[in-house]
N, C-alpha and C positions, 0 to 999 in steps of 0.2 A: 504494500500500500504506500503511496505517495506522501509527503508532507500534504499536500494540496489534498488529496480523498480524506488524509488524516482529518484537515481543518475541517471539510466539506462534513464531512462524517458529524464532527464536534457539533460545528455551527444548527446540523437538521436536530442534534439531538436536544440542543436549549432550545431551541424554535417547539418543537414538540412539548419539552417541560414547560415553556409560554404560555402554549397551547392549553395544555394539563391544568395550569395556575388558573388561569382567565375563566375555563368551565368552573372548575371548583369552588373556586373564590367565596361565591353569594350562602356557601354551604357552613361557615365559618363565620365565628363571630368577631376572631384576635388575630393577628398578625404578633406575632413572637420574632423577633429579632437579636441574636445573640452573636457573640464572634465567632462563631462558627458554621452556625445555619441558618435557615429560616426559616418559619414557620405559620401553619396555618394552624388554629386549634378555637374549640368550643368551652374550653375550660383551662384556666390558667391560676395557678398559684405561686405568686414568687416572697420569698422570703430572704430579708437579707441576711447574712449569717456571721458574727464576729469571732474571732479566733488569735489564737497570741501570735500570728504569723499575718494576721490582715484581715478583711473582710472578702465573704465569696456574695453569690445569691444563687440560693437552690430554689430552681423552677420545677416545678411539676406541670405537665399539659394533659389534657385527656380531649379522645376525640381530636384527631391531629393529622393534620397534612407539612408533609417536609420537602420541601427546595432541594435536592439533590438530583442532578443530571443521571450519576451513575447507581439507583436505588430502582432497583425494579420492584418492591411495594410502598411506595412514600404515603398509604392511610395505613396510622399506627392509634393503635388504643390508647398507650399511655407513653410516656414521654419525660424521664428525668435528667436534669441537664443542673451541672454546675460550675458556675463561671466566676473568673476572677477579673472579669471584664464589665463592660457594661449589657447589660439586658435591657430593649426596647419593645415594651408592651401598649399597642394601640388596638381601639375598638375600631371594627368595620363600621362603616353608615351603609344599609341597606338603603335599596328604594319603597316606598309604599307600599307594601304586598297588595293592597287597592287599587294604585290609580293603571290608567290604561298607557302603556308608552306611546307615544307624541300624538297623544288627545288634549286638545286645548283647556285650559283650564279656565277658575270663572271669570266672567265678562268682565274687563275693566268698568270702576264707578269712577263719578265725578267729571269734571268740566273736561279732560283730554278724552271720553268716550264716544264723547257724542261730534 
């Protein structure tokens, strides 16, 4: 195999895990960000934790999707992770499980309506 098939190769398999991310995404409440991975998960517990050598934070995830290229099952049940780094824990914003996508919504009021 070529350097060039090598990259080609690389390039379709993140394009695929894009791919993988983007469907699953709406299925997921946190985005877990650690120096090592990333993550999708429905349940997160991080705790900081102090020690006469430093501070770590032990995360726990459940219900969890992971960012890896080379992992051929990235949905895991549960999820222990600790770091001596920083961890980035954010909530997803869903859309409306109600409204209809690109149906207009209510009529403008007031003097620009009319």
């Amino acid at each position: 195999m070529s350097a060039e098939e090598l990259e080609n190769f690389e390039t379709d398999l993140e394009l695929q895990l894009y791919r993988e991310y983007r469907d699953v995404a709406g299925l997921f409440q946190f985005v877990v960000e650690t120096d090592r991975r990333f993550y999708l998960a429905n349940s997160v517990r991080i705790e900081p934790v102090e020690t006469n050598h430093g501070m770590y934070f032990d995360v726990e995830l459940r219900d969890a999707w992971v960012w890896d290229v080379y992992r051929s099952a990235r949905f895991v049940k549960h999820v222990h992770v600790m770091s001596f780094k920083d961890v980035n824990v954010e909530e997803l914003a869903h859309a409306d499980p109600f409204s209809v996508p690109g149906a207009a919504g209510p009529a403008p009021e007031g003097p620009a309506a009319s």
